[in-house]
mmJSON file of the N, C-alpha and C atoms, coordinates in Angstrom:
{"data_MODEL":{"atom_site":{
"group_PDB":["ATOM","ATOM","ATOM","ATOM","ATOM","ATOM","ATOM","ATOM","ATOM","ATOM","ATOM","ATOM","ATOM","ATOM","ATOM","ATOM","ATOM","ATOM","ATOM","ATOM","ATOM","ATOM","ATOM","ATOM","ATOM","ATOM","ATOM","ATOM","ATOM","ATOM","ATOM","ATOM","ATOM","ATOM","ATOM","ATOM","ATOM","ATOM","ATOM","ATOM","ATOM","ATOM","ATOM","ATOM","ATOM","ATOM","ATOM","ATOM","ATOM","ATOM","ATOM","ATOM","ATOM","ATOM","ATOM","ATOM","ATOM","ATOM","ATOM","ATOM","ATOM","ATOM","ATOM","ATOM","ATOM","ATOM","ATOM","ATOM","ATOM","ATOM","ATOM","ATOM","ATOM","ATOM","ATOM","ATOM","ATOM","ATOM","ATOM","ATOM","ATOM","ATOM","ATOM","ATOM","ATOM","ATOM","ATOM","ATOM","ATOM","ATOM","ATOM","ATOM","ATOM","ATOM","ATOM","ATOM","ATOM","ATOM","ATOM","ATOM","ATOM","ATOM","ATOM","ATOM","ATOM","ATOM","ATOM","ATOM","ATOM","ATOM","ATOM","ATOM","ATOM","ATOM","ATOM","ATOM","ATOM","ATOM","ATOM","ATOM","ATOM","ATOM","ATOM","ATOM","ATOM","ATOM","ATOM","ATOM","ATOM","ATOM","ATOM","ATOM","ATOM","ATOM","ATOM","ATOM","ATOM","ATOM","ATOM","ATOM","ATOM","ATOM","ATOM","ATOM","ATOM","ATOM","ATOM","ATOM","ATOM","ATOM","ATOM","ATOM","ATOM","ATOM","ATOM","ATOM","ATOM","ATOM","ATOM","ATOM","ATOM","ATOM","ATOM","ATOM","ATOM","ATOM","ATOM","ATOM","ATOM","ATOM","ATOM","ATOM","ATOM","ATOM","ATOM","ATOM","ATOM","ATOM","ATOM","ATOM","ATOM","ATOM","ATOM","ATOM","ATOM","ATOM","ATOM","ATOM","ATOM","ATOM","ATOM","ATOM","ATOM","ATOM","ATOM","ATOM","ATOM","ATOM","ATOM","ATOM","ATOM","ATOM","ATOM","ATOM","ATOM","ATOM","ATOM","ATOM","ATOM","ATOM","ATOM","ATOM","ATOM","ATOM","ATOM","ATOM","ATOM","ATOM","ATOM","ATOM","ATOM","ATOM"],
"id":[1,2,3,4,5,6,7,8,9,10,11,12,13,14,15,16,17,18,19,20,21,22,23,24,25,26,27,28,29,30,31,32,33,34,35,36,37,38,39,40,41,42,43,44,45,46,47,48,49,50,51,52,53,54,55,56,57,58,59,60,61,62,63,64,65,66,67,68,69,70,71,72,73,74,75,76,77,78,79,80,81,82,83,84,85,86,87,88,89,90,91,92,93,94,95,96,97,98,99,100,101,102,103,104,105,106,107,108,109,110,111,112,113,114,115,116,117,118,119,120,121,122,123,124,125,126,127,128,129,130,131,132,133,134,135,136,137,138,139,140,141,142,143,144,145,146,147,148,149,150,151,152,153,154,155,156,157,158,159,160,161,162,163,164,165,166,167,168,169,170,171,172,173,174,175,176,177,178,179,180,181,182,183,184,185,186,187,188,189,190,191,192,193,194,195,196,197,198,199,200,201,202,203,204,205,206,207,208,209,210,211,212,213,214,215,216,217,218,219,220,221,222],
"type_symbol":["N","C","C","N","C","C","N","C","C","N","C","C","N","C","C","N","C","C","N","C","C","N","C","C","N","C","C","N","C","C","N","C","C","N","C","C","N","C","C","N","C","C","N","C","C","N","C","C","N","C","C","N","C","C","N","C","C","N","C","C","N","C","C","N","C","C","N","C","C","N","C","C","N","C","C","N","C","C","N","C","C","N","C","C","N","C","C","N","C","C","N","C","C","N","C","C","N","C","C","N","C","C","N","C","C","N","C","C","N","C","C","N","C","C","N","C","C","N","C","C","N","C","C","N","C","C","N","C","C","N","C","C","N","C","C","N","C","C","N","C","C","N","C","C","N","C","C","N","C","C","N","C","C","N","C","C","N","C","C","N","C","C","N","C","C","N","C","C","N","C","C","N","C","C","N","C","C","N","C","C","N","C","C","N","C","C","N","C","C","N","C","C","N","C","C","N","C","C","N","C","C","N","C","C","N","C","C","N","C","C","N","C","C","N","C","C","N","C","C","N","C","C"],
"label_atom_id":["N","CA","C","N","CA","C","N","CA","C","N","CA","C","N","CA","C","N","CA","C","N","CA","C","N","CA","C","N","CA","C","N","CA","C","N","CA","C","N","CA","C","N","CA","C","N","CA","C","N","CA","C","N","CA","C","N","CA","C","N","CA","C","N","CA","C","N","CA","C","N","CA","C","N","CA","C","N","CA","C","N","CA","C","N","CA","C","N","CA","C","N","CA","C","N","CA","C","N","CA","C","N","CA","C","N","CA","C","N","CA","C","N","CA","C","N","CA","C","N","CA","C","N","CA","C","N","CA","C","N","CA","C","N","CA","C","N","CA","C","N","CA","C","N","CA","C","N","CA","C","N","CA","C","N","CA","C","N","CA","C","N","CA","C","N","CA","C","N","CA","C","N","CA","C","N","CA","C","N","CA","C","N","CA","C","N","CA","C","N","CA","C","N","CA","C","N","CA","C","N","CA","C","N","CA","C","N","CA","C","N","CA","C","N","CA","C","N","CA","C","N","CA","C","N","CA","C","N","CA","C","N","CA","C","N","CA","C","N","CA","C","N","CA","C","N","CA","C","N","CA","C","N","CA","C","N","CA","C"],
"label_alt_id":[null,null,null,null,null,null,null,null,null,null,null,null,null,null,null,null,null,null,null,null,null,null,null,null,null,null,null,null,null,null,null,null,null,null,null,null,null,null,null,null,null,null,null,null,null,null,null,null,null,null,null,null,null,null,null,null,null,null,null,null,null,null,null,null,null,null,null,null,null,null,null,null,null,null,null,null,null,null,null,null,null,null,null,null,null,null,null,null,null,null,null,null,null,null,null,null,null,null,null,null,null,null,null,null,null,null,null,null,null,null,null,null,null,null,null,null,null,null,null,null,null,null,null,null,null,null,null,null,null,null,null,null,null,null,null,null,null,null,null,null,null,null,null,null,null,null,null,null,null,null,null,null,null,null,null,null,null,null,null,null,null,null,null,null,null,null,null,null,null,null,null,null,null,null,null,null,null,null,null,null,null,null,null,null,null,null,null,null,null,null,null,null,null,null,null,null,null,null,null,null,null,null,null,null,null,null,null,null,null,null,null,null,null,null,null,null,null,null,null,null,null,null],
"label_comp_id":["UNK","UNK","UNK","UNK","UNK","UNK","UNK","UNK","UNK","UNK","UNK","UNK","UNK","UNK","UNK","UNK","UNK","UNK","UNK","UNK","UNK","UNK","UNK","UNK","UNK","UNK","UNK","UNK","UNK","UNK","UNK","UNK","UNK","UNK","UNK","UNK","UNK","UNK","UNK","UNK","UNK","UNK","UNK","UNK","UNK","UNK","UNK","UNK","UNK","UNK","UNK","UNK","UNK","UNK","UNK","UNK","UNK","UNK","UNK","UNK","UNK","UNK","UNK","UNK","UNK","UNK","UNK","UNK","UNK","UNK","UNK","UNK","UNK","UNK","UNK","UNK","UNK","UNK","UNK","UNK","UNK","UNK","UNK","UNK","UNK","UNK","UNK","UNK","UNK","UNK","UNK","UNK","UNK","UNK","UNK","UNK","UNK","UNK","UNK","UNK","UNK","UNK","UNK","UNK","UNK","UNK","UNK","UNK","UNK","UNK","UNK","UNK","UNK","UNK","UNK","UNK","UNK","UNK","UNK","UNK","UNK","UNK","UNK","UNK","UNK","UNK","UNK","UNK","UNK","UNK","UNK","UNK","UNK","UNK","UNK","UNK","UNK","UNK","UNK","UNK","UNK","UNK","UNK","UNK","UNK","UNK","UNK","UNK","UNK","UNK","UNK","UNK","UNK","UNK","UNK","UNK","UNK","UNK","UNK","UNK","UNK","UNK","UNK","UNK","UNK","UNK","UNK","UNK","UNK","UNK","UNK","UNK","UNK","UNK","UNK","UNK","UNK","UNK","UNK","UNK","UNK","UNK","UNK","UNK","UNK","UNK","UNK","UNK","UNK","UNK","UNK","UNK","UNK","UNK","UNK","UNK","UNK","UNK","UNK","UNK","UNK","UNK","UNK","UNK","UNK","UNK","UNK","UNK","UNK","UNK","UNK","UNK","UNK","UNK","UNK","UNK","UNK","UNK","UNK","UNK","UNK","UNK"],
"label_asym_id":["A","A","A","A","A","A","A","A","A","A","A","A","A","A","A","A","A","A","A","A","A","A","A","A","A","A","A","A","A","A","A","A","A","A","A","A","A","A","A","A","A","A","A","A","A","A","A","A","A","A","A","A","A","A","A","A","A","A","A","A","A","A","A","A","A","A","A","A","A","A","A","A","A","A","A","A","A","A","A","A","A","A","A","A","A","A","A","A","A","A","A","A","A","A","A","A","A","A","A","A","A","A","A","A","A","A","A","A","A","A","A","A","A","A","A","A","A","A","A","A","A","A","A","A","A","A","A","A","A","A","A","A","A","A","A","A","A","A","A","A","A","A","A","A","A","A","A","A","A","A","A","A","A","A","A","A","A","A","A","A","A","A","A","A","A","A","A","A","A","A","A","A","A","A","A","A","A","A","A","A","A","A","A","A","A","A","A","A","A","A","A","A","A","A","A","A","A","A","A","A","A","A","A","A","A","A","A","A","A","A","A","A","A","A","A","A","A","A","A","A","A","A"],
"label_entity_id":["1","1","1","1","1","1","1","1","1","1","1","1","1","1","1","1","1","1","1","1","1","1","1","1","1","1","1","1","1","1","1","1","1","1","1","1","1","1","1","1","1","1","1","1","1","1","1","1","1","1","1","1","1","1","1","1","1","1","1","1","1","1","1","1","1","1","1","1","1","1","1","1","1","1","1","1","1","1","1","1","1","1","1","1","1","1","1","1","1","1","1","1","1","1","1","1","1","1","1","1","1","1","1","1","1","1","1","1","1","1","1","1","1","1","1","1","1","1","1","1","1","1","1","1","1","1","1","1","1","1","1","1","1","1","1","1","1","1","1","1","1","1","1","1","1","1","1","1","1","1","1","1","1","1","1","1","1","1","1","1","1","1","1","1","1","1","1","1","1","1","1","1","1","1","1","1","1","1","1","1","1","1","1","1","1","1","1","1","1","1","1","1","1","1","1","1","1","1","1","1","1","1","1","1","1","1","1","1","1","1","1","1","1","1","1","1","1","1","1","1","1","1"],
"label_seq_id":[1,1,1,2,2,2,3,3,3,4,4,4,5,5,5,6,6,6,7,7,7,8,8,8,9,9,9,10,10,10,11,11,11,12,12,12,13,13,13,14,14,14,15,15,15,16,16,16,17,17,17,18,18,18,19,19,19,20,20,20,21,21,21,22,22,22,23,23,23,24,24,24,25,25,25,26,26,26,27,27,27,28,28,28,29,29,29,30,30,30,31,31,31,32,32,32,33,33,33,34,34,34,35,35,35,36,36,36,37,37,37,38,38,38,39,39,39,40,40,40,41,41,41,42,42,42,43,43,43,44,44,44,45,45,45,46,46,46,47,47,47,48,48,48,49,49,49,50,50,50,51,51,51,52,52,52,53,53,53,54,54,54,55,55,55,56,56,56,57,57,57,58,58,58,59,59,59,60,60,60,61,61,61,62,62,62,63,63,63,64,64,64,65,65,65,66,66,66,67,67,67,68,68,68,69,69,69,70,70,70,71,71,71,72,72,72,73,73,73,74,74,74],
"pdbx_PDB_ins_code":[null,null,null,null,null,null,null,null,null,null,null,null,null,null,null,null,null,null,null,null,null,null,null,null,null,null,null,null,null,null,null,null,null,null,null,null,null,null,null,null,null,null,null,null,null,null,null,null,null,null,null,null,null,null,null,null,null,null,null,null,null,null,null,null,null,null,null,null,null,null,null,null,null,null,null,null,null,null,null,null,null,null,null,null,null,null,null,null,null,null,null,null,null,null,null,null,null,null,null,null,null,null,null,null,null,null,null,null,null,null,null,null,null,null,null,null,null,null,null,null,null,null,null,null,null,null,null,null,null,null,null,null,null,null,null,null,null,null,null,null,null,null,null,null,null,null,null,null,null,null,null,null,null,null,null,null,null,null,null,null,null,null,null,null,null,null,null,null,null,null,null,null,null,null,null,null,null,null,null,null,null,null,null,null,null,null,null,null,null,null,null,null,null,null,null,null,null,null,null,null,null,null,null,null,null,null,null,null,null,null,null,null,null,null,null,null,null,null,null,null,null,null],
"Cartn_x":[112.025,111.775,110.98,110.028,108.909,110.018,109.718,110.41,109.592,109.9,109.211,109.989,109.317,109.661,109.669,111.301,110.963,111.132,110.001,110.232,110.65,111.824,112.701,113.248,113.342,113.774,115.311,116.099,117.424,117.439,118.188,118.448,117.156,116.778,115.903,115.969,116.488,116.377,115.983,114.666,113.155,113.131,114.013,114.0,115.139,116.16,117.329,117.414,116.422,116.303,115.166,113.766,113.272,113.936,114.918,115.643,116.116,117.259,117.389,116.582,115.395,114.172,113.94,114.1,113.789,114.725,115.814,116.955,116.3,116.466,115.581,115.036,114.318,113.03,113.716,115.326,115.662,116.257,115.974,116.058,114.974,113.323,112.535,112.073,112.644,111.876,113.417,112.957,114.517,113.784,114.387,114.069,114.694,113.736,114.616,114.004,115.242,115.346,114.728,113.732,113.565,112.96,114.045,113.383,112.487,112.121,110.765,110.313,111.204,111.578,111.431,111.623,111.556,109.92,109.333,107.764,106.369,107.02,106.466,106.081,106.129,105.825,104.465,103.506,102.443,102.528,103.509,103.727,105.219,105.572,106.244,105.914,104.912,104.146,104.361,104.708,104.376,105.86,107.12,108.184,109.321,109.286,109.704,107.639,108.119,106.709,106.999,106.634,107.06,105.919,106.386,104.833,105.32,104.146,103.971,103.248,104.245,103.093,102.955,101.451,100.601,100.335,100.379,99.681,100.484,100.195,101.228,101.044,102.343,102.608,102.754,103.38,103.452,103.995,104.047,104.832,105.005,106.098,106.625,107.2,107.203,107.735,107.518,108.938,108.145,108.576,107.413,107.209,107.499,108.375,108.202,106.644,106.361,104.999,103.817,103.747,102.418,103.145,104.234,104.254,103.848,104.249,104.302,102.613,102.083,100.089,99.566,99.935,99.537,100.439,100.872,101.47,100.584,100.267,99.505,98.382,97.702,96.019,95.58,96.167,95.348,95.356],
"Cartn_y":[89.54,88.265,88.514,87.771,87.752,87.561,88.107,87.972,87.543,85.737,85.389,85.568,85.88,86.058,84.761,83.937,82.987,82.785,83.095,83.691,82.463,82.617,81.726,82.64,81.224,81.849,81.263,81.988,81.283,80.031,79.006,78.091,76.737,77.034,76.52,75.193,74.077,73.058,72.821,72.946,72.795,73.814,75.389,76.366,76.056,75.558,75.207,73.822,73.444,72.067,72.661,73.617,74.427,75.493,75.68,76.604,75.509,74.284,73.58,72.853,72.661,72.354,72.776,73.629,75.269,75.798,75.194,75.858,76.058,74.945,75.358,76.206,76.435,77.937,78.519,79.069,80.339,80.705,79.98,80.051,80.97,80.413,81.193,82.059,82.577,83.715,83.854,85.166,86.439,85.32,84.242,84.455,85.113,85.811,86.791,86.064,85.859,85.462,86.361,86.531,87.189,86.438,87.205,86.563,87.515,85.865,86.123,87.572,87.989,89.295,90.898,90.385,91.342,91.839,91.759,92.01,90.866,89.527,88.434,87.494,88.013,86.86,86.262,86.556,86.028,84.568,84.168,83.003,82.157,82.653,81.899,80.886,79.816,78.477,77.468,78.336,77.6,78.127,78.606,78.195,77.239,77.173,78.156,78.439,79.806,80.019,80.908,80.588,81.469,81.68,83.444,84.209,84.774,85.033,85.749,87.366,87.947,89.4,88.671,88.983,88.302,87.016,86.418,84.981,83.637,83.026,81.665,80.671,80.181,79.562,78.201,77.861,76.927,76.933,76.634,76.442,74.977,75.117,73.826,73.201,71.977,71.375,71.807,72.718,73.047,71.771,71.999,71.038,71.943,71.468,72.579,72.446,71.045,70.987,71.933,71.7,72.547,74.274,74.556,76.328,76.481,75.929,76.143,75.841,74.431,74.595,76.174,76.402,77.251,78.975,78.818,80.037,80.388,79.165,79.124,78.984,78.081,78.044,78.584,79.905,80.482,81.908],
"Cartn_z":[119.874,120.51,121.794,122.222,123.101,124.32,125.518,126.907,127.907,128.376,129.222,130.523,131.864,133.088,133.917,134.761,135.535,136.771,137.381,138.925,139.485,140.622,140.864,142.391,143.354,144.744,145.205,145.62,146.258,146.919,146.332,146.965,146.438,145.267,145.171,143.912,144.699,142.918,142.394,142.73,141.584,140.826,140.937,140.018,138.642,139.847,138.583,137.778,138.176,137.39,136.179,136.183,135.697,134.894,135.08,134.352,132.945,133.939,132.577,131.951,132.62,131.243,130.326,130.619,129.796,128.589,128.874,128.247,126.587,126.352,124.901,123.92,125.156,124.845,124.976,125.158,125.135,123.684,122.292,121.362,121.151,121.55,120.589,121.839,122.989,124.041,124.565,124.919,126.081,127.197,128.394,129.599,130.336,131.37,131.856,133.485,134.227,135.414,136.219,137.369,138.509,139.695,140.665,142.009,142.839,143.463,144.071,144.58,145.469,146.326,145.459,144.356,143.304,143.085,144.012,143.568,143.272,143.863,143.255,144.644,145.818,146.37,146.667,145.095,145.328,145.248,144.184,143.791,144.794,146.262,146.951,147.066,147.141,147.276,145.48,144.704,143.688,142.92,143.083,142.426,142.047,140.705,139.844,138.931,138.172,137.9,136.314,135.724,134.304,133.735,133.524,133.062,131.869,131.155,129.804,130.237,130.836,130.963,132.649,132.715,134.285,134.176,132.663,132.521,132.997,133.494,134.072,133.074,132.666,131.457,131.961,133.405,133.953,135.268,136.318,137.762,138.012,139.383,139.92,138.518,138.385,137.524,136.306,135.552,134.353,133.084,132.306,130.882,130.03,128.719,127.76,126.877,126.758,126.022,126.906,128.187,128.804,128.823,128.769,128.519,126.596,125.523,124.613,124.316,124.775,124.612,125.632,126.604,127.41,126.648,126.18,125.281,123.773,123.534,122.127,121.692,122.628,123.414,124.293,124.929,126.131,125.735],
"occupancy":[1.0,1.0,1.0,1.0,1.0,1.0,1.0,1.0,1.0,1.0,1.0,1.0,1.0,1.0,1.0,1.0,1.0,1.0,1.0,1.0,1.0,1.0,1.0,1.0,1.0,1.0,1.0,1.0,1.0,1.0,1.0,1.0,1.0,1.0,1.0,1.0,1.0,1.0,1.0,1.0,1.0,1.0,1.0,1.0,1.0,1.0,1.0,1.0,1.0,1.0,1.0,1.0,1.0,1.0,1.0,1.0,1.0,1.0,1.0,1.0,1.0,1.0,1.0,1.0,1.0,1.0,1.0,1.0,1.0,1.0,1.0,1.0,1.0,1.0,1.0,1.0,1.0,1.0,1.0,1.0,1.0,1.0,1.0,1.0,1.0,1.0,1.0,1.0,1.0,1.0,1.0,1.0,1.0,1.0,1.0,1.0,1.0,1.0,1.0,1.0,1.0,1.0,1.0,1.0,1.0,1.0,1.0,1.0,1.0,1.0,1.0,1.0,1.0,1.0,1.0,1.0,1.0,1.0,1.0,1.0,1.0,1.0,1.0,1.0,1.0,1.0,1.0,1.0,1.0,1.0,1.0,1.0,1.0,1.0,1.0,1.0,1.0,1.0,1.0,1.0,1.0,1.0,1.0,1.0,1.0,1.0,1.0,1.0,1.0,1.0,1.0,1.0,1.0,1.0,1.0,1.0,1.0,1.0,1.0,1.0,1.0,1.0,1.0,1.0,1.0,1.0,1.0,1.0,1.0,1.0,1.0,1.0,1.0,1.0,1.0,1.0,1.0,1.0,1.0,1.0,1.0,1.0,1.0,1.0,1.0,1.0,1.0,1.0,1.0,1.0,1.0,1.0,1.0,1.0,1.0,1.0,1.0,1.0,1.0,1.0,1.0,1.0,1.0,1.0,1.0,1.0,1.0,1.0,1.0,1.0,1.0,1.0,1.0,1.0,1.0,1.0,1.0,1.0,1.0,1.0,1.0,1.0],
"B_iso_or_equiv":[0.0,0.0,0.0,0.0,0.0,0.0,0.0,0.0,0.0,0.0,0.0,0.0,0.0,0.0,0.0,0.0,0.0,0.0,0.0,0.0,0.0,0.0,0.0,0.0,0.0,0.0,0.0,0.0,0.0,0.0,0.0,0.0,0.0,0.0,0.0,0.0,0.0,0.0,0.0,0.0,0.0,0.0,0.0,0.0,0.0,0.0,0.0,0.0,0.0,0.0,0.0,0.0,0.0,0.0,0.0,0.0,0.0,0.0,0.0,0.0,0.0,0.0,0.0,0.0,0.0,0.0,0.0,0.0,0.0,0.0,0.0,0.0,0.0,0.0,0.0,0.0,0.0,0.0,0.0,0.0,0.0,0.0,0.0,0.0,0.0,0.0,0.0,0.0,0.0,0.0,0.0,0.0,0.0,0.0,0.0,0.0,0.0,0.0,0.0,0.0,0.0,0.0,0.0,0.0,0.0,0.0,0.0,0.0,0.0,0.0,0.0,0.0,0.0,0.0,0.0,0.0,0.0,0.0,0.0,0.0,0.0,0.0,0.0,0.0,0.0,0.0,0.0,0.0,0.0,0.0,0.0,0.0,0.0,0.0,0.0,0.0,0.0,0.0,0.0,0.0,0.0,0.0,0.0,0.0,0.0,0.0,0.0,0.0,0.0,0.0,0.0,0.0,0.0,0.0,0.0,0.0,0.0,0.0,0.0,0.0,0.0,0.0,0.0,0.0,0.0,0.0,0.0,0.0,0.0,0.0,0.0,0.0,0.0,0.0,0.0,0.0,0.0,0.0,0.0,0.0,0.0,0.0,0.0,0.0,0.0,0.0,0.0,0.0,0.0,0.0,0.0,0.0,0.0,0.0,0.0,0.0,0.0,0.0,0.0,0.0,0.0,0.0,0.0,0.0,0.0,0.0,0.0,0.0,0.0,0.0,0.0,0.0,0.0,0.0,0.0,0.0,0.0,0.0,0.0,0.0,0.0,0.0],
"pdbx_formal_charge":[null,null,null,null,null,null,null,null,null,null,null,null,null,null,null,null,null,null,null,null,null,null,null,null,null,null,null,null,null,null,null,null,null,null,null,null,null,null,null,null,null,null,null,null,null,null,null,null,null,null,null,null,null,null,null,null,null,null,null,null,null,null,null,null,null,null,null,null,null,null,null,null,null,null,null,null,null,null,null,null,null,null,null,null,null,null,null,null,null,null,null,null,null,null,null,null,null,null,null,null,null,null,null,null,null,null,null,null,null,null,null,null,null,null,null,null,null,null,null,null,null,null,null,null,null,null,null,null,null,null,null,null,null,null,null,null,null,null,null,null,null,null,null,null,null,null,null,null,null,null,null,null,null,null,null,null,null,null,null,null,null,null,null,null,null,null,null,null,null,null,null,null,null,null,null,null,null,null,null,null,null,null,null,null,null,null,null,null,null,null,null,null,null,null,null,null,null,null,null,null,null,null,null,null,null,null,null,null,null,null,null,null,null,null,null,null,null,null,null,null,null,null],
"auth_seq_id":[1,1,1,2,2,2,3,3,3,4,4,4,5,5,5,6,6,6,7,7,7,8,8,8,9,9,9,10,10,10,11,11,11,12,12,12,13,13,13,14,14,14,15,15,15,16,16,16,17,17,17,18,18,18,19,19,19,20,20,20,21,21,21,22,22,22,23,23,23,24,24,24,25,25,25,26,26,26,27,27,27,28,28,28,29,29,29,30,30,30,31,31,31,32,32,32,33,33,33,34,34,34,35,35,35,36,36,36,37,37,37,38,38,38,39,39,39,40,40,40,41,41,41,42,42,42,43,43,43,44,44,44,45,45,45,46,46,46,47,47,47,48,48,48,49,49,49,50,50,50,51,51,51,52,52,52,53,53,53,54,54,54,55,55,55,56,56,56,57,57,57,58,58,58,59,59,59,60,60,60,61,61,61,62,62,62,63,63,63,64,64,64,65,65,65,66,66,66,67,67,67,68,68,68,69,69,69,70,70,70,71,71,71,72,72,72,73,73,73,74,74,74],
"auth_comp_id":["UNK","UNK","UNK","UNK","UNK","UNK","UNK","UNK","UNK","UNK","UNK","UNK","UNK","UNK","UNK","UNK","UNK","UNK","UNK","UNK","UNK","UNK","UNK","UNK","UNK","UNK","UNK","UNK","UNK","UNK","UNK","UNK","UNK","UNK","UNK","UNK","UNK","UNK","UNK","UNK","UNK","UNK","UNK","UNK","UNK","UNK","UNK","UNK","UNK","UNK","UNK","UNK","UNK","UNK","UNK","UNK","UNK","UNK","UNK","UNK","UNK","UNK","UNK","UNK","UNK","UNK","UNK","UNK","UNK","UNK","UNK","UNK","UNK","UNK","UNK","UNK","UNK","UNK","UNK","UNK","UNK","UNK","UNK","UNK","UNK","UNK","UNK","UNK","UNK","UNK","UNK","UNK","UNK","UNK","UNK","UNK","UNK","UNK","UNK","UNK","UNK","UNK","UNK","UNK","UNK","UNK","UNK","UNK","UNK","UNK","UNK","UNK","UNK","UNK","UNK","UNK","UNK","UNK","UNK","UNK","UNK","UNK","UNK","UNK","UNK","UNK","UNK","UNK","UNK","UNK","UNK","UNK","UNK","UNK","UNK","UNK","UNK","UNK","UNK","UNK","UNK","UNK","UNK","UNK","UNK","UNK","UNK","UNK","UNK","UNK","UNK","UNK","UNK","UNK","UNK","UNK","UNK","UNK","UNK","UNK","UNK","UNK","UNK","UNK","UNK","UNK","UNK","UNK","UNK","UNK","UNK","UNK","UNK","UNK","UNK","UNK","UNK","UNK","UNK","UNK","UNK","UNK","UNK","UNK","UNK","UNK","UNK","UNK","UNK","UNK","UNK","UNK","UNK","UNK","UNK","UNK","UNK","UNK","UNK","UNK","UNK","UNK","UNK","UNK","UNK","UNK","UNK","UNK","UNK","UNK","UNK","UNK","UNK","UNK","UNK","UNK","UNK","UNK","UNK","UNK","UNK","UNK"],
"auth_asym_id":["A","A","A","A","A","A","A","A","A","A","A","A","A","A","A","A","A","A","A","A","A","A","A","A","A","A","A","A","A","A","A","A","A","A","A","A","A","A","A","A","A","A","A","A","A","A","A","A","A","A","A","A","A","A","A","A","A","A","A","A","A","A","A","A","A","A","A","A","A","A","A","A","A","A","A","A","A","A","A","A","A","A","A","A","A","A","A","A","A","A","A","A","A","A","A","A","A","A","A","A","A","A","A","A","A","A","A","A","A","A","A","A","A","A","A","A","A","A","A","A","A","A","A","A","A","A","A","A","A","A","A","A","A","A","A","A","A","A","A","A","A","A","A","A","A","A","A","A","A","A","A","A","A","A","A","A","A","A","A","A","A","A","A","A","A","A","A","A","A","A","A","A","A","A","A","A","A","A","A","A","A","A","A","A","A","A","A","A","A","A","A","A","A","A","A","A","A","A","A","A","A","A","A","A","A","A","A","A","A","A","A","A","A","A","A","A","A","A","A","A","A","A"],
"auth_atom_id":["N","CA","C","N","CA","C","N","CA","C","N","CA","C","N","CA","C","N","CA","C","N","CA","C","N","CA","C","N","CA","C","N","CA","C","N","CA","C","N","CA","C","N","CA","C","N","CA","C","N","CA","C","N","CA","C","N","CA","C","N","CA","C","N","CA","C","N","CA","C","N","CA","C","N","CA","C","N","CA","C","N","CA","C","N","CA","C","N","CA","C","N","CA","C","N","CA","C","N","CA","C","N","CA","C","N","CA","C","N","CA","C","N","CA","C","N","CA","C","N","CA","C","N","CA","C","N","CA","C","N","CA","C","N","CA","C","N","CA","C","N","CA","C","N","CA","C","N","CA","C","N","CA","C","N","CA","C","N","CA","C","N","CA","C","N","CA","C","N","CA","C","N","CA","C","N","CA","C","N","CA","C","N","CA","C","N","CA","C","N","CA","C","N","CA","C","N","CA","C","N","CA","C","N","CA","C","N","CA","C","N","CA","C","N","CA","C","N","CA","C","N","CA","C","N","CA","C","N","CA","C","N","CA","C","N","CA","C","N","CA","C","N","CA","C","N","CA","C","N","CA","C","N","CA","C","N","CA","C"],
"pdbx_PDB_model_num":[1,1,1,1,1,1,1,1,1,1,1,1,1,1,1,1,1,1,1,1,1,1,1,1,1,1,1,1,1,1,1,1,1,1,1,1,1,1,1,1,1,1,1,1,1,1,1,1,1,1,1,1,1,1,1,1,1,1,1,1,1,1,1,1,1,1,1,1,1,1,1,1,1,1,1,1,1,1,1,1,1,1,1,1,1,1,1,1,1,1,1,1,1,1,1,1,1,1,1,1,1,1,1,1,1,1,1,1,1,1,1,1,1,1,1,1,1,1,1,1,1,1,1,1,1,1,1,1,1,1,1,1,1,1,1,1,1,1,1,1,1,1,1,1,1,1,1,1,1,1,1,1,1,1,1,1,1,1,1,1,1,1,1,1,1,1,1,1,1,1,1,1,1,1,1,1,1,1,1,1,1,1,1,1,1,1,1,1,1,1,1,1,1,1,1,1,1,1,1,1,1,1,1,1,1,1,1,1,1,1,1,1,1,1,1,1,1,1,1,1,1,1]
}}}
């Protein structure tokens, strides 16, 4: 199963509201939680942020329709 990454910062409700958008997709992808601090604070301005590899699948408010077109068309 493909493992998407969702960079996510403490204290943050736009991540955990992003998380349960998400829930879903954790049928057909591993998400694997990481924070920001972990090597990522390029994207401090724009979390929550979920990547495929380096590729951004979507930030801030995530959609499951724009990660799954942006997973499948890019």
């Amino acid at each position: 199963m493909k493992t998407l990454n969702l960079i996510v910062t403490e204290n943050c409700e736009l991540c955990e509201k992003g998380l349960a958008s998400i829930s879903l997709l954790e049928k057909f992808f591993n998400i694997n939680i990481v924070n920001l601090e972990d090597g990522y604070q390029e994207y401090l301005l724009r979390v929550p942020v979920l990547l495929d590899g380096t590729k951004v699948l979507d930030e801030g408010i995530l959609s499951k329709r724009t990660i799954l077109k942006n997973y499948l068309f890019s």
